[in-house]
Every structure is written in C-alpha cells, then in structure tokens.
C-alpha positions in Angstrom: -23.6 0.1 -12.7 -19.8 0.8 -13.4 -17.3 -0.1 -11.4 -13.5 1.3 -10.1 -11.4 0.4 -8.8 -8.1 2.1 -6.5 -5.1 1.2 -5.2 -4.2 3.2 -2.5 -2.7 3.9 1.1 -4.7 6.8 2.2 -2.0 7.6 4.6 -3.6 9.5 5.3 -6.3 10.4 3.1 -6.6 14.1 2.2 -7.7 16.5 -0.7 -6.1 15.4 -4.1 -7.7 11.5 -3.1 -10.6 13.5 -2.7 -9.8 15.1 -6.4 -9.1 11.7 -7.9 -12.1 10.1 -6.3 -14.8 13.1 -7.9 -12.4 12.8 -11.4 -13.0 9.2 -11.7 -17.1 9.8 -11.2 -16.4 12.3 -13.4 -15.2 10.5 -16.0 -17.6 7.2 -15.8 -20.5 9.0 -14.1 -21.6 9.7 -10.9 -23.1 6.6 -10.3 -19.7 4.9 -10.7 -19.4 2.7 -7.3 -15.5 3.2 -6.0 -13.6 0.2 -4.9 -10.4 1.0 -2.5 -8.0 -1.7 -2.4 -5.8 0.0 1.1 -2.9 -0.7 2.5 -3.8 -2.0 6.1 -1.8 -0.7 9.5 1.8 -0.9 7.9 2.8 1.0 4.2 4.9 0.5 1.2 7.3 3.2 2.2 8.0 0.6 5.0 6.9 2.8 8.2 3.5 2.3 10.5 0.6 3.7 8.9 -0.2 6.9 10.7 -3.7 5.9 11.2 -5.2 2.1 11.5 -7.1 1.2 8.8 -10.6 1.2 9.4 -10.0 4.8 10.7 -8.8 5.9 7.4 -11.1 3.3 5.4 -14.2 5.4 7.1 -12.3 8.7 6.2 -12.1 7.3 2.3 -16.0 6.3 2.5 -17.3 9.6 4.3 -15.1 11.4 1.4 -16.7 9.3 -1.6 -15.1 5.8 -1.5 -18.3 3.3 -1.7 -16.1 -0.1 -0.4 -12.8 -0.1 1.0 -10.9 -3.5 1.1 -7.7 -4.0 2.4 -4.6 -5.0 0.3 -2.8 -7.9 3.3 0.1 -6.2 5.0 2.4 -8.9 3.1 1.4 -7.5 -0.1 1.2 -3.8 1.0 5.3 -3.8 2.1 6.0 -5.0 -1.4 8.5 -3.1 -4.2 6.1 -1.2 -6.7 5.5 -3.8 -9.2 4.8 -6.7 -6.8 3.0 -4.0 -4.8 0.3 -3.2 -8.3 0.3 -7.2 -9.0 -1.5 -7.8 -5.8 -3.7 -5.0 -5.9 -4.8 -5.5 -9.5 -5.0 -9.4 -8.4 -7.6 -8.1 -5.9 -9.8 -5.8 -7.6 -9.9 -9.0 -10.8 -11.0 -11.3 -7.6 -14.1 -9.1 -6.9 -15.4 -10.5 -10.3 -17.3 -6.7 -10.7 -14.7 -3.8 -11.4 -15.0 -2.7 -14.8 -12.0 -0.2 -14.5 -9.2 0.9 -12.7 -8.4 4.5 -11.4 -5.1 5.6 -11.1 -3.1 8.9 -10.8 -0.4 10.3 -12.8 1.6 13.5 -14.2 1.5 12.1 -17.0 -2.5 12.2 -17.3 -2.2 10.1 -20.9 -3.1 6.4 -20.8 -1.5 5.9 -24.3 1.7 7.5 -23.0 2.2 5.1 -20.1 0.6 2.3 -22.2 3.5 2.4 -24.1 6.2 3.1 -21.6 4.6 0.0 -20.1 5.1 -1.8 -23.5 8.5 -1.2 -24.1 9.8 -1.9 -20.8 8.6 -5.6 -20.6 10.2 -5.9 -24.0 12.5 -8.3 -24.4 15.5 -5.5 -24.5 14.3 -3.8 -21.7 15.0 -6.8 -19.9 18.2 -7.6 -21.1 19.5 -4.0 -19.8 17.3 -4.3 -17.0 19.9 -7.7 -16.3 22.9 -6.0 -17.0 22.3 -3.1 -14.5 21.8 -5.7 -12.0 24.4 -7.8 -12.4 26.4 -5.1 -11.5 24.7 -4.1 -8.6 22.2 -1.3 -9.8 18.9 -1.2 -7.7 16.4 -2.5 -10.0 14.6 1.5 -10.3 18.1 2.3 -11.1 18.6 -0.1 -13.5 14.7 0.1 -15.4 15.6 3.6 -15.7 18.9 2.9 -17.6 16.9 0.4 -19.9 14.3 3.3 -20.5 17.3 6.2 -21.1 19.0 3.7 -23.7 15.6 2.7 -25.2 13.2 5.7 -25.7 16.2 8.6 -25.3 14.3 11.7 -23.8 10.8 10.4 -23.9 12.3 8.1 -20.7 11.5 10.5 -18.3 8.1 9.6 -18.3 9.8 6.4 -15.5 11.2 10.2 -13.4 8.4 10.8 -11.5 6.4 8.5 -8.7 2.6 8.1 -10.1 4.2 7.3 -13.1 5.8 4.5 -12.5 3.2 3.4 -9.9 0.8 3.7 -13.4 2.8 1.9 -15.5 3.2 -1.5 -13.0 -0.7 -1.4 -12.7 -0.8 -1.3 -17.1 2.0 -4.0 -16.6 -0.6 -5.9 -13.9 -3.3 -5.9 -16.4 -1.4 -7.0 -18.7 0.3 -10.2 -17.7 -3.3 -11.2 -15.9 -4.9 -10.4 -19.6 -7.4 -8.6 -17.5 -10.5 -7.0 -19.1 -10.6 -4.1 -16.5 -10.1 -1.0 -18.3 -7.1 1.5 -17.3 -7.9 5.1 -16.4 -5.5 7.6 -15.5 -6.2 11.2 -13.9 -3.2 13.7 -14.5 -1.9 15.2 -10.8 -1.8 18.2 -10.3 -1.7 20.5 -7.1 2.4 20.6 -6.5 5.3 18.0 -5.6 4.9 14.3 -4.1 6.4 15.6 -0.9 5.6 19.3 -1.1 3.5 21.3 1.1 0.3 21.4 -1.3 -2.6 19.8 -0.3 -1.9 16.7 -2.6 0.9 15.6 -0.3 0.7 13.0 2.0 4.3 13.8 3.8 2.8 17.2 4.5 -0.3 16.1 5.9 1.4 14.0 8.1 4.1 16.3 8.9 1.1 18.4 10.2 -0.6 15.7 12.2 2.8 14.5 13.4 3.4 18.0 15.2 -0.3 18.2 16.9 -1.8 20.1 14.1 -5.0 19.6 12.1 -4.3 20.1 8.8 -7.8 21.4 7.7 -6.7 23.0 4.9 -5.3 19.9 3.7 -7.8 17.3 3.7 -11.6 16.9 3.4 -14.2 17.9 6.5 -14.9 14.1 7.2 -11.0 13.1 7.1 -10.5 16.0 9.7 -13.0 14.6 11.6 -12.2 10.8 11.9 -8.2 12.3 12.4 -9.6 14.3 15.7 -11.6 11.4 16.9 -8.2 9.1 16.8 -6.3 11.4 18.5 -8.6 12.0 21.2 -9.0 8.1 21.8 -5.4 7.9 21.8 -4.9 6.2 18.5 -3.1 8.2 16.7 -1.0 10.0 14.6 1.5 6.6 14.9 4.9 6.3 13.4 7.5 3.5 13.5 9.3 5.3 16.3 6.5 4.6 18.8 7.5 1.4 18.8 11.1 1.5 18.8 12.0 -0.4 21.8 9.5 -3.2 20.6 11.2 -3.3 16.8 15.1 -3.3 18.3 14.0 -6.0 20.8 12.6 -7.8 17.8 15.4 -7.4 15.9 17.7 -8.7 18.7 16.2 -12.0 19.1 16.5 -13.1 15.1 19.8 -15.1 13.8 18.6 -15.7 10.2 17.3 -12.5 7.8 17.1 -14.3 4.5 13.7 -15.8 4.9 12.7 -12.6 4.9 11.3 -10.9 1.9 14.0 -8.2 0.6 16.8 -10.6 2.0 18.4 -11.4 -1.0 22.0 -10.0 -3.2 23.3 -10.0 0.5 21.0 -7.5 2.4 20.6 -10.4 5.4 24.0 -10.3 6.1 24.0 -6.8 6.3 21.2 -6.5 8.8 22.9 -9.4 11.0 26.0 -7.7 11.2 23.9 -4.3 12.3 20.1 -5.0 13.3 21.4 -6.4 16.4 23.5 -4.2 17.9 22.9 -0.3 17.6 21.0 1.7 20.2 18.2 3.2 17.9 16.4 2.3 14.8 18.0 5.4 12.7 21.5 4.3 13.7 20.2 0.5 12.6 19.0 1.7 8.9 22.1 4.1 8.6 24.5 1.4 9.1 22.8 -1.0 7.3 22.6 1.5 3.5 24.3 1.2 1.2 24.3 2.7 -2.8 23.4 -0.7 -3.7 20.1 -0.9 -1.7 17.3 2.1 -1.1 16.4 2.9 1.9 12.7 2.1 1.2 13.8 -1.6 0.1 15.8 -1.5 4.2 12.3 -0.4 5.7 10.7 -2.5 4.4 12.4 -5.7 4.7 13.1 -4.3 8.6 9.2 -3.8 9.0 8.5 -7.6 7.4 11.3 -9.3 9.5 9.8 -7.5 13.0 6.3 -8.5 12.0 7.5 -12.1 10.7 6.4 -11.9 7.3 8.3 -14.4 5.3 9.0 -15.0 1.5 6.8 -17.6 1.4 4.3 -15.2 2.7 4.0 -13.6 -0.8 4.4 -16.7 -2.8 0.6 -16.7 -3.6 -1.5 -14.0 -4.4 -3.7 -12.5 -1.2 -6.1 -15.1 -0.3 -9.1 -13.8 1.0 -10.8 -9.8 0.1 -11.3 -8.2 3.6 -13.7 -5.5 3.7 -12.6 -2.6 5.9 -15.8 0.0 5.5 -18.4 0.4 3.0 -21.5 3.0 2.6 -25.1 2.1 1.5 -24.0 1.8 -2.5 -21.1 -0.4 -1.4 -24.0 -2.9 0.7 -25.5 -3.3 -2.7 -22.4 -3.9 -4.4 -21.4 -6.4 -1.8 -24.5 -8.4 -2.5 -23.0 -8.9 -6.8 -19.4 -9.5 -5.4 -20.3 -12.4 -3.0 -21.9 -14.0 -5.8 -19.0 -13.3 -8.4 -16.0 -12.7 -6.2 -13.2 -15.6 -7.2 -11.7 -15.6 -3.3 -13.9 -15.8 0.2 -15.2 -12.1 1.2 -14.8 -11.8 5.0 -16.8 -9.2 6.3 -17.1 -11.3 10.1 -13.6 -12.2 11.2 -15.5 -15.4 13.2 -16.5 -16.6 9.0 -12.4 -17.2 8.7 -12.9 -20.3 11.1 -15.0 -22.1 7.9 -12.4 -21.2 5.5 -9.5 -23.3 3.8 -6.3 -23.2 6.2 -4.3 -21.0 3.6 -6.9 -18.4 4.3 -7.2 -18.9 8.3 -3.0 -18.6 8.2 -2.8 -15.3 5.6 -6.0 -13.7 8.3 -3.9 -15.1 11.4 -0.9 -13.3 10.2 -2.7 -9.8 9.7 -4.1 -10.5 13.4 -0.3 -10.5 14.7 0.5 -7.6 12.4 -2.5 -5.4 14.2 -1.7 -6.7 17.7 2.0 -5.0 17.0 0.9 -1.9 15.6 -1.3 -1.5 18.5 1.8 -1.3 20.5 2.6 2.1 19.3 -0.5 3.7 20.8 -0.4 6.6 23.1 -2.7 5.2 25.3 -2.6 2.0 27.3 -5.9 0.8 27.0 -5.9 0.7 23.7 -3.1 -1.9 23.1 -4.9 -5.4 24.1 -4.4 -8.2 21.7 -7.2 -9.9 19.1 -8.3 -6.6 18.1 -8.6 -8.0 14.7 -10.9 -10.6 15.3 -13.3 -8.0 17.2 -13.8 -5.7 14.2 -16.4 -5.8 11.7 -17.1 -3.5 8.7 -17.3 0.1 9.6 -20.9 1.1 8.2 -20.9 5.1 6.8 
C-alpha cells in the first residue's frame, strides 16, 4: 500500500483540502492511505486555532484523511522553513510514507524543484546575508536573492503554496529523504478570497455565527456545529485576551523566546507590558524590519512558555489525533517501523524517556491555555490532554 503524507493546519478544514486529499488518491490510487501531520490548538499565522485539534483531526478523517498526527505546538508556531523541517522530520519518523502531498499554483514539481535548488545555492545565500545584514526580513531578503538570480522566473517565491512547496523540496533535501515530492496545482481563487479554497473566509464565516456550508465538506459542517453547540468553538486569540496581557505583564526577559532575536525582545519589553489591548500591543511593537506574523508568533510562544531551546531538537514523540479503519492497519506497520515512540494513550508517556514526557508536558500546558478561550465554563478544566485518546471515525 502507498503512502502520503500532508502537512497541514486544517484551520479549519474545508473544500479545496477536500480537493487536494481526492487529487492525491488520484494520482497514486485510491488505495493510497493519507497521513496528516496538523498543527495542534495554536497555528503558524500565530493566532488560536479556531477549532481544537481532535475536532478538526475527525473533520480531516470523516473527509478522507486515514491518520491525523499532530505537528507539537513548538514546531507548528515556527517561520515556514523551520515550520516544513519539522513536518517532513515527522512523516520520515513514521518509517512508512512513500510520498509527500503538497499544494501549489505552481502545480510543476520540476519548477519548484529548481527554485528549491537555486535558492540553497551558495549565491543565494550570500544575498540572502546581505539583505539581512541590513535589516531585510528574511522573505524579503530570499526574494531579492531570487529577483537577482533567476530575473522574471523569481516570481515563482510571489505566491504562499509556493514557497510553503519549496521548504518541503528544501526538507527532503537536506534529510536525503527517499519520500517522493508531489505537488497539486491550486486552483479555486485567492489565499484570502472568498472562494471555497480559503481558510480566512471560512473562518470569517464561522467567526460571525454562520455555517459556511457552501464552503466546506458535509462532515466538516457537521463536527463545526457540534463544537459550537458544546461551546467549543469558533476560538480566536481575542477570547483570551485578558489571560495573554496578564501573561505578558508578568515576564522581564523575551529573548529566550523563539523569534527574540535582531532586537525583537526589547521591543516587546518596552510595549507587551503596558498597553490596554493585544492590537495596541502588536501595533506598537511593528516595525518594517519584522512581520507581523513573526510578532504573533513569538507573542503566542512567550504567553504559552515555549522557549528556544524548545525547538532545538526535532519533535520527539508522533501523537496521533484521529484515524479511520485504513489508518488502524497502518498503525499496526508504523509502530513497528516508526523511528520515535507513537502515543496513542497519553498514560504510555509516563514509560517514555524524560525528553519525551517534557515535549508531551508542554503541549498539556499549551491545551490547558487554549481551553481558556471557550465560551463555556465547563469546558475550561485543566489535564484535558491527558484524558484524550484517538478519536476513532
């Protein structure tokens, strides 16, 4: 049997993951199983994921996904290269995934195969230096080493899934990985349009009491009404803003923070501390030198105590989230070939090495914060993550 793998979000999950999910059977057969590697309760965009993740792990599966397993939060608020490393570190851990899935506009693997190439070149880096020495963010400054390299063939680095594509070719790469890259070309309108390929839509939707169920698959709609009758849901950072500024107030030293660095912590002492709201805290805090998604997300890691040294090794453990009766088989070859422990009861952490029990200890104080931003009070007790098991579709 073949194997995929994805590296996703889900946030949530809606028709063109549905698209890419069929495409990819498509293309290897139907009897391809689907790995998900998922961003847990917080995203790379640096904001609260607007579901939790077994919710939208059972909304992947009931749509086509056979395993979902989570990518740590650590490794999920992570730039975009750092962000594939980890999930391509993952699915090569499972010891079974023959290929990897991924979209782009591009929709040609020797096209971003090559971008790929030339921007780990040796004078892609040295411009790549040069526009950060002088303060360029590093997209910034990869996209001047692409202009002055491949002239009008660089705007293949322009557009999101593209460069998202390229850092998994890069991944497989540097890991001399076996697993095979396969790209599906997006279609279906703009990152941040109104199509049903759009994430920001869907959650626009969702974020104003609507059902988008135009937008995203029968099963999806489903698990989205079930969350927000139980009170779980649709979450966004600002349902926990009093928690996050009071946070924020109580810590003296940003640098071991990861994102710190070319001065960032001294921006967010000077600010984090003192303004009235989190919008005020990120506006004062941006500047042209640093993106607001690098500010999220070192705000998100410094409220939830994720250090540097958090990321200095490569996840430690493969959680899985949800799986359907192709993914139980599956699970039975990965636990024999699988190069890290595969925790399907959180009580199996207790027999594991310490870096493991610390990495799964961490998440737990991750999920016990996100579950302050639910709507209802019940549902934010403590230790949920040691209480869940697989979700079983």
């Amino acid at each position: 049997m073949k194997t995929a793998g994805i590296i996703c979000e889900y946030n949530p999950f809606h028709l063109g993951h549905l698209y890419h999910i069929e495409k990819t059977k498509e293309i290897l057969g139907n009897d391809t199983c689907v790995i998900c590697v998922m961003s847990g309760n917080f995203v790379q965009r640096g904001d609260f994921a607007i579901f939790n993740k077994h919710a939208r792990a059972k909304m992947a599966v009931y749509s086509g996904a056979d395993i979902v397993i989570e990518l740590p939060t650590p490794y999920a608020l992570l730039s975009a290269g750092d962000f594939a490393k980890a999930g391509v570190y993952l699915l090569e851990s499972l010891g079974v995934c023959n290929y990897i899935s991924f979209g782009s506009e591009s929709g040609s693997i020797d096209e971003l195969t090559n971008a790929a190439t030339v921007i780990i070149s040796d004078e892609a880096q040295m411009y790549i230096r040069e526009g950060l020495s002088i303060g360029l963010p590093y997209a910034s400054a990869q996209q001047q080493a692409a202009d002055c390299i491949l002239g009008e063939r660089s705007a293949i680095f322009n557009t999101p899934n593209n460069i998202l594509a390229i850092e998994y070719i890069k991944a497989l790469a540097e890991n001399k990985s076996k697993i095979k890259p396969v790209t599906i070309a997006r279609t279906g309108g703009e990152h941040d349009g109104n199509s049903g390929y759009s994430a920001t839509a869907v959650r626009r939707e969702l974020h104003h009491g609507n059902l988008p169920v135009a937008q995203m698959p029968g099963a999806a709609v489903a698990v989205s009404m079930e969350e927000m009758v139980l009170g779980r849901g649709p979450v966004c950072v600002k349902d926990a803003e009093q928690a996050i500024l009071s946070r924020l107030r109580t810590i003296e030293d940003f640098s071991q923070y990861h994102g710190g660095a070319d001065g960032l912590d001294r921006r967010f002492i000077k600010y984090a501390g003192k303004m009235p709201s989190l919008n005020e805290v990120l506006a004062s805090i941006k500047t042209k030198r640093y993106a607001m998604s690098r500010i999220r997300r070192m705000l998100i890691c410094a409220v939830l105590g994720i250090r540097s040294d958090d990321t200095k090794n490569m996840p430690a453990y493969i959680r899985i989230l949800a799986m359907n009766k192709k993914g139980m088989e599956t699970l039975r070859r990965l636990k024999k070939k699988a190069k890290l422990p595969v925790i399907t009861k959180p009580a199996s952490v207790y027999k594991q090495n310490k870096q493991v029990q610390g990495a799964f200890k961490l998440e737990s104080s991750v999920t016990d914060f996100y579950a302050l931003a639910y709507s209802k009070e019940e549902n934010r007790t403590g230790g949920g993550e040691w209480r869940q098991s697989p979700v079983i579709c």
